[in-house]
C-alpha positions as CSV (number, residue, x, y, z in Angstrom):
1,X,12.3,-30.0,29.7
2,X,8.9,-28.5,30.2
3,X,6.9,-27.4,27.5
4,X,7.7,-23.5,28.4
5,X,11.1,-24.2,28.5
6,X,10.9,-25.8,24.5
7,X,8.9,-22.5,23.5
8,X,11.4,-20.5,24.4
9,X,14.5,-22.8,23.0
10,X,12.5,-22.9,19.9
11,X,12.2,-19.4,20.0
12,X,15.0,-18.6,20.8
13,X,16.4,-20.3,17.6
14,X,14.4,-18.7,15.4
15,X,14.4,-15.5,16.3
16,X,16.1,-13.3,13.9
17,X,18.6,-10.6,15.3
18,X,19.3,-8.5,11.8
19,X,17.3,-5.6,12.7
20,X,17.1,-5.3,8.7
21,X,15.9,-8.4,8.2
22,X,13.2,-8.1,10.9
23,X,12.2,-4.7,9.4
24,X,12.2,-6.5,6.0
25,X,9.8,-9.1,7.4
26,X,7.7,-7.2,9.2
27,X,7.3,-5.2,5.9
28,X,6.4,-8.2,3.2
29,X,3.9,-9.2,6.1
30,X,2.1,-5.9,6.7
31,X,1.9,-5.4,2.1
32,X,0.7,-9.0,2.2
33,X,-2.3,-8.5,4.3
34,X,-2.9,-5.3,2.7
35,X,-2.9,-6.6,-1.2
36,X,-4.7,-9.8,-0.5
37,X,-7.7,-8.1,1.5
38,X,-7.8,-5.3,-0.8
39,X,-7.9,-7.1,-4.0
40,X,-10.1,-10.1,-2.2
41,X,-12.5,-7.3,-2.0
42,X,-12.3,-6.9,-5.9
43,X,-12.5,-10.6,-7.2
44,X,-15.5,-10.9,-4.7
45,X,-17.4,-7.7,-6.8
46,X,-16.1,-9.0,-9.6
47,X,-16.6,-12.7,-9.7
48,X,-20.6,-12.7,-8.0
49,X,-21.1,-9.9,-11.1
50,X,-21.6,-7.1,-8.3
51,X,-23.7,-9.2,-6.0
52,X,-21.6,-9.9,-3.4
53,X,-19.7,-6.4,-3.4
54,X,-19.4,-2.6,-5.2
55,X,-17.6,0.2,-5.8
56,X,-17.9,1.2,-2.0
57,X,-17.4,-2.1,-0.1
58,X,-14.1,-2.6,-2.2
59,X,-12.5,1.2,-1.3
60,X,-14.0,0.0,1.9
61,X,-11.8,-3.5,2.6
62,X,-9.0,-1.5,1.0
63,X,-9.2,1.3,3.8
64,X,-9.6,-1.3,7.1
65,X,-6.7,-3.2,5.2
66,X,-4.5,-0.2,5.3
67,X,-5.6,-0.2,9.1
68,X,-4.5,-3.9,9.9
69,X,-1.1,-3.6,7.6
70,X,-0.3,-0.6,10.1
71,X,-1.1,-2.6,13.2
72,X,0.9,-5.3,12.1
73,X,4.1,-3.8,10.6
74,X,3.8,-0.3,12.4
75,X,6.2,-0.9,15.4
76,X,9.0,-3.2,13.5
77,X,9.4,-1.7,9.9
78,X,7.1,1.7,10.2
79,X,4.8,0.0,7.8
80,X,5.8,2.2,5.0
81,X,3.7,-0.2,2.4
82,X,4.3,2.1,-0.4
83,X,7.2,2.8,-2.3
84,X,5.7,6.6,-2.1
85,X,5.7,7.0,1.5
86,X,9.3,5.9,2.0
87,X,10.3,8.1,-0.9
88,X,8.8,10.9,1.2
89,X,10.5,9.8,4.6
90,X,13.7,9.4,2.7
91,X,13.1,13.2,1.5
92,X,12.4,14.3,5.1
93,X,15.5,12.5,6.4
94,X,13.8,10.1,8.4
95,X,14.6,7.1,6.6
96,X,18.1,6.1,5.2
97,X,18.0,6.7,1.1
98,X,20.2,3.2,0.6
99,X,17.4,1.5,1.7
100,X,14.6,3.1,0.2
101,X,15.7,0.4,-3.0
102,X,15.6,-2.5,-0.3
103,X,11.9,-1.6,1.2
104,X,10.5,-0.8,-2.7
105,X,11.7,-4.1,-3.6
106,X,10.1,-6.3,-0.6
107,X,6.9,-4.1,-1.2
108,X,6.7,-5.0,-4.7
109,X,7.8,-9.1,-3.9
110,X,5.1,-9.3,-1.0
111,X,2.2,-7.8,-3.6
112,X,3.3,-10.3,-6.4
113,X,2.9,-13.0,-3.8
114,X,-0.6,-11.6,-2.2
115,X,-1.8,-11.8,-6.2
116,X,-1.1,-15.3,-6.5
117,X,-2.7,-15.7,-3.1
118,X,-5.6,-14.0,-4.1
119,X,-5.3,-16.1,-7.8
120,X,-5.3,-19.3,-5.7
121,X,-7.6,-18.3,-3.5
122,X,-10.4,-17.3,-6.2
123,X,-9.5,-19.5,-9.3
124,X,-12.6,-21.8,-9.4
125,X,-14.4,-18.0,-9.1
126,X,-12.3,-16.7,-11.9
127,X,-12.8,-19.4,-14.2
128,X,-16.7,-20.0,-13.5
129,X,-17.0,-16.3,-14.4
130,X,-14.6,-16.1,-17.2
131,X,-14.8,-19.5,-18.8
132,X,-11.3,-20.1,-18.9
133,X,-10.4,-16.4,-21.0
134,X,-8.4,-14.4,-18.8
135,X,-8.8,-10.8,-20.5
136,X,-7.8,-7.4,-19.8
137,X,-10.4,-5.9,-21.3
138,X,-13.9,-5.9,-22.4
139,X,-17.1,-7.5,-20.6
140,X,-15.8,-10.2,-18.8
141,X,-12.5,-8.7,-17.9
142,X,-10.6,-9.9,-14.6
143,X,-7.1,-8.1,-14.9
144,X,-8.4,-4.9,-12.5
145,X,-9.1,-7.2,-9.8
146,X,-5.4,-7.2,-9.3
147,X,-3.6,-4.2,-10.8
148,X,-5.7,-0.9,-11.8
149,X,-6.7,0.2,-15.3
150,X,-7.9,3.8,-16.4
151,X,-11.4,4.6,-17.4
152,X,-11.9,4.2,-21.3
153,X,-12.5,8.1,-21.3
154,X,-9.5,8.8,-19.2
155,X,-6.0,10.5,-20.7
156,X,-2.6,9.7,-19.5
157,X,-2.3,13.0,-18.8
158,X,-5.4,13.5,-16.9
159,X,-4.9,10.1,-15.1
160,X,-1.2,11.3,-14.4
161,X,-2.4,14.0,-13.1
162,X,-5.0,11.9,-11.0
163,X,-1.9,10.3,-8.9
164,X,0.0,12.8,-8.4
165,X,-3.2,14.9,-6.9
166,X,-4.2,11.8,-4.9
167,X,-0.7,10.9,-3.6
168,X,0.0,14.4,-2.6
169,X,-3.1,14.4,-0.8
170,X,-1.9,11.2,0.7
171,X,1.2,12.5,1.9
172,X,-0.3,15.5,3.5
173,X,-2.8,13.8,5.1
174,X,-0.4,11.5,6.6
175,X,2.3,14.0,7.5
176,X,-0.2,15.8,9.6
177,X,-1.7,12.5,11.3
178,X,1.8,12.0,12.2
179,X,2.8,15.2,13.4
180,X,3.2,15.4,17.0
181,X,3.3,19.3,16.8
182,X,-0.1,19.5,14.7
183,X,-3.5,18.8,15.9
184,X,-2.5,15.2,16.9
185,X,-4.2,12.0,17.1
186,X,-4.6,9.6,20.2
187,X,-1.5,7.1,20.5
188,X,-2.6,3.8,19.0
189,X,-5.4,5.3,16.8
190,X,-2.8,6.4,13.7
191,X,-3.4,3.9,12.2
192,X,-7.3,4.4,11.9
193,X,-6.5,8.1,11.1
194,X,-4.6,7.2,8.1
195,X,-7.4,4.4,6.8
196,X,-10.3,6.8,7.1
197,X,-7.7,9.0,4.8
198,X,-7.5,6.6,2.0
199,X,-11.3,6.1,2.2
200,X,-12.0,9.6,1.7
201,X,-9.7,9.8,-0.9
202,X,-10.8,6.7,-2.7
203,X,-14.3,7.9,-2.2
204,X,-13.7,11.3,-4.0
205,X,-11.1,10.3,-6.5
206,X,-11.4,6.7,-7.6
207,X,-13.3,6.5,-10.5
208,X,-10.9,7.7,-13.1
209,X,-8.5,4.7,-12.1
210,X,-9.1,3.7,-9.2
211,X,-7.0,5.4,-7.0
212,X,-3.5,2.6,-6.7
213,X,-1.6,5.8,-5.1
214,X,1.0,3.4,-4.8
215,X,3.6,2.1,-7.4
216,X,4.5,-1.4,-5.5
217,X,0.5,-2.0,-5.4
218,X,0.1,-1.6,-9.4
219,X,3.5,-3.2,-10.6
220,X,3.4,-6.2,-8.5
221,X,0.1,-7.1,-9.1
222,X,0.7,-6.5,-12.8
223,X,3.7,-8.5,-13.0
224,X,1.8,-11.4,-11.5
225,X,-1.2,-11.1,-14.4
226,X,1.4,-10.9,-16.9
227,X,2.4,-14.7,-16.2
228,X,-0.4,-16.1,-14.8
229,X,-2.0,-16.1,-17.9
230,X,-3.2,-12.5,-18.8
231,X,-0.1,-11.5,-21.0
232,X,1.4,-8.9,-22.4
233,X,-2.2,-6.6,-22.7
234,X,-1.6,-5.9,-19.2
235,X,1.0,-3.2,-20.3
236,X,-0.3,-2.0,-23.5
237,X,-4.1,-1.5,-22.3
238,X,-5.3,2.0,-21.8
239,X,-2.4,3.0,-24.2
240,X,0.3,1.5,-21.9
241,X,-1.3,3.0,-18.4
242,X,1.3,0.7,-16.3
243,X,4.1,3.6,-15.6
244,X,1.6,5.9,-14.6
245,X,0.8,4.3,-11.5
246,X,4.3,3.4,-10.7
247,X,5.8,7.1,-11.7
248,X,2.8,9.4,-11.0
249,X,2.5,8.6,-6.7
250,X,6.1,9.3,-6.8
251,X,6.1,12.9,-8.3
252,X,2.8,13.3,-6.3
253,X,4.6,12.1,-2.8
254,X,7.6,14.7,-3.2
255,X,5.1,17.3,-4.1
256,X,2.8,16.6,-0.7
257,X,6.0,16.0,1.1
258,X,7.3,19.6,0.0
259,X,3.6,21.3,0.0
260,X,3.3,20.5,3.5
261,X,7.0,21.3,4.8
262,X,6.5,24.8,3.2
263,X,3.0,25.6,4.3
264,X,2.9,23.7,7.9
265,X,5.4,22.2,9.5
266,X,7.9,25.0,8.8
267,X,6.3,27.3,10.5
268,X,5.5,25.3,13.9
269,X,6.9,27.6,16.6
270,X,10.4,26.0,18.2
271,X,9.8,22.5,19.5
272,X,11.8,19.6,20.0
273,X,8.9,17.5,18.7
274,X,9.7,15.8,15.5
275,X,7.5,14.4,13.0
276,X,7.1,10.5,13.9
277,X,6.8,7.6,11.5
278,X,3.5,5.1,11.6
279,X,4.8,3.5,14.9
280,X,2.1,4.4,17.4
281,X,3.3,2.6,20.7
282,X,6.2,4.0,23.1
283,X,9.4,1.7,22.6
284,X,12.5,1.3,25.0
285,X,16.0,1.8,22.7
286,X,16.4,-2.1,23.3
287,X,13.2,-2.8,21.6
288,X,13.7,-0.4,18.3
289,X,14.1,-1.4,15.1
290,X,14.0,2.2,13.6
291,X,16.4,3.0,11.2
């Protein structure tokens, strides 16, 4: 047997034929490199006390992040990535609603595992700037590098409002990235399109809470300070913040969803065209994996 001939056995055995299961996979994979870049970015601030990062270059690694998740899940699972997003494509009727519990649930699995990646990855960091005291508040506080925590000036109704603002604005700006019948956007580049998105909205609306927009990249991340060490303060700070970010991008994803339906894409004149998902490359029907 030559040594092409045992690639291909071996792949051949591993390959997975559920096109669930690869959608699934693909999925964890692209919210894994998303969640460990983006809140790599974070300990690195954190941790050198600023030197080594800021406010920019962390909305920054989050943004290119969002840019390589796409590229790597885009074709296989759409790269949804958010719990928000697939709410909105279930809404649209572009993505079955019995599996918007199955996608929400890998989301929020792969960003637990990319915090404990990120734990592992910075730990002698963590405890040569905290001395051993993981805190969620204060001075030497660490939680935010993983989950997102309102300003001490900010209300939950002003920070609830935050989300839903900077989801909607999300979901707009996507929905027209991804509109064939819109402006439009060179094949392959979506993905770009949609990073330079987040930035801009980071950019402009981060400093209340930091702009999560996304309920599987707050809870997961949270769930993994809780038992790592960081207890229970992770969801009573900011007078119990934690459902914000998990219910806020929701209401803020139907309302960008329905905002742009009613003032856009209703009104396209009569064209076959249909709004796509984040896959950017041409497919043959034996190659989908689109639900």
């Amino acid at each position: 047997m030559t040594y092409s001939q045992l690639l291909a056995k071996v792949r051949s055995c591993l390959q997975i034929h559920s096109p669930l299961a690869r959608q699934c996979m693909a999925e964890f994979l692209a919210v894994f490199v998303l969640m460990v870049i983006t809140q790599a970015a974070v300990a690195q601030t954190v941790t050198s006390q600023e030197t080594k990062g800021n406010f920019f270059t962390n909305f920054l690694a989050g943004s290119l992040a969002v840019v390589v998740a796409i590229y790597v899940g885009g074709n296989v699972s759409g790269a949804h990535l958010n719990p928000a997003f697939s709410l909105a494509k279930c809404l649209l009727g572009h993505f079955p609603w019995a599996l918007l519990p199955v996608y929400s649930l890998v989301q929020l699995l792969s960003a637990f595992c990319a915090s404990g990646t990120v734990f592992i990855l910075y730990y002698d960091a963590l405890q040569n700037y905290t001395g051993g005291n993981l805190t969620v508040m204060g001075p030497k506080e660490t939680a935010s590098i993983f989950a997102t925590y309102p300003a001490p000036y900010l209300s939950l109704t002003n920070g609830f409002l935050d989300q839903v603002v900077g989801t909607g604005f999300l979901m707009v700006g996507i929905l027209a990235i991804v509109d064939k019948r819109n402006q439009g956007v060179p094949a392959g580049l979506e993905p770009v399109a949609v990073g330079l998105l987040i930035l801009a909205i980071e950019l402009s609306m981060g400093v209340n809470c930091g702009c999560p927009l996304n309920p599987a990249r707050d809870l997961g991340p949270r769930l993994f300070t809780y038992v790592a060490g960081w207890g229970p303060e992770v969801f009573s700070a900011g007078n119990g913040w934690w459902w914000v970010p998990v219910v806020a991008p929701l209401v803020g994803a139907v309302l960008g969803t329905v905002i742009y339906q009613l003032l856009v894409a209703l009104h396209h004149p009569e064209d076959p065209a249909p709004i796509q998902d984040l896959e950017f490359v041409q497919r043959t029907d034996s190659d989908s994996t689109h639900l």
